[in-house]
C-alpha positions in Angstrom: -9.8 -211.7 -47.0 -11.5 -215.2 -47.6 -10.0 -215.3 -51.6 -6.6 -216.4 -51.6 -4.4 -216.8 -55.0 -1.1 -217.9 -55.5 1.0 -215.9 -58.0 4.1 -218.6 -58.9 5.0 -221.2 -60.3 4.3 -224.2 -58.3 1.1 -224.0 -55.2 3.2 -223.8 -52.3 1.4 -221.8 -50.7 -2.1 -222.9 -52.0 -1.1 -226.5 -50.5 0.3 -225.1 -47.0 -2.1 -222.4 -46.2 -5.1 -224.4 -45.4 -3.5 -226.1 -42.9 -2.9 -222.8 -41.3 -6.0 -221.3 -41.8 -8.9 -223.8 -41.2 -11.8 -221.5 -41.8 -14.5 -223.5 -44.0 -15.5 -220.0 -45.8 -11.5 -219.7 -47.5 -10.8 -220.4 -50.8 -7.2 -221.2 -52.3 -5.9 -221.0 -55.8 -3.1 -221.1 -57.7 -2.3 -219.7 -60.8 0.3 -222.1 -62.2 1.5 -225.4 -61.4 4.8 -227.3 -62.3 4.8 -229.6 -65.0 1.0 -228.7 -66.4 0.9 -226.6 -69.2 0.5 -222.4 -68.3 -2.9 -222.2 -69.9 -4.3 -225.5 -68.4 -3.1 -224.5 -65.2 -4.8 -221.3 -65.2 -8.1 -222.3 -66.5 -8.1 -225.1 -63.6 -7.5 -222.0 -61.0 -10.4 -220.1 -62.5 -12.7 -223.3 -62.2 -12.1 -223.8 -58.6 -13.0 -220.0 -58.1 -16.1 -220.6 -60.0 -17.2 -223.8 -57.6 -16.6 -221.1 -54.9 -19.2 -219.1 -56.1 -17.1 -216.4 -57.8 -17.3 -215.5 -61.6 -15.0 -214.5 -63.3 -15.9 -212.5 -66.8 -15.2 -215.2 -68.7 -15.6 -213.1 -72.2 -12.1 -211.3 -70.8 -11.1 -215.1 -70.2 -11.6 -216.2 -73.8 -10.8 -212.9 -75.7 -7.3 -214.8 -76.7 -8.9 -217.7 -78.3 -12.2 -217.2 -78.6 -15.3 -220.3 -77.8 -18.5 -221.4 -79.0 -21.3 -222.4 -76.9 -22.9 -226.2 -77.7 -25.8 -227.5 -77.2 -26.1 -230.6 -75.5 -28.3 -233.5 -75.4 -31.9 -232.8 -73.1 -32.0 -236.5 -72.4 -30.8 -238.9 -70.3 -27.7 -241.0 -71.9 -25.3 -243.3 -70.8 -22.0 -244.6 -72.4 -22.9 -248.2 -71.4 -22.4 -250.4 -74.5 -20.3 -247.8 -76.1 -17.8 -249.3 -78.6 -14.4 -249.1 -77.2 
């Protein structure tokens, strides 16, 4: 196994088992996390397994409260001189 994800409701185990198992090619997550809201803290544990090149089917995600896509600017842009 090289995917690892913690079922529970703080990362224990996500925090210790790296420092166990120092392979470069493991991945830990976490499902929940005390004191950050249930659905936050599971869409944070589905980004880190997307930076480590897994996908998940994001249409199964979202099926609860579905999204839109946006488009965004094509351009370079910068908030300097943005009114506070």
């Amino acid at each position: 196994a090289t995917r690892f994800l913690e079922i529970g409701p703080h990362p224990v185990l996500s925090t210790l088992g790296p420092a166990c198992l120092t392979r470069s090619d493991l991945r830990w997550t976490f499902s929940l996390r005390r004191g950050t809201p249930g659905r936050r803290a599971l869409m944070e544990g589905l980004a880190h397994l997307y930076e480590g090149q897994l996908d998940p089917d994001w249409s199964a995600v979202h099926s609860v409260s579905p999204r839109r896509r946006v488009g965004l600017p094509t351009y370079p842009f910068s908030l300097a001189g943005r009114p506070d």
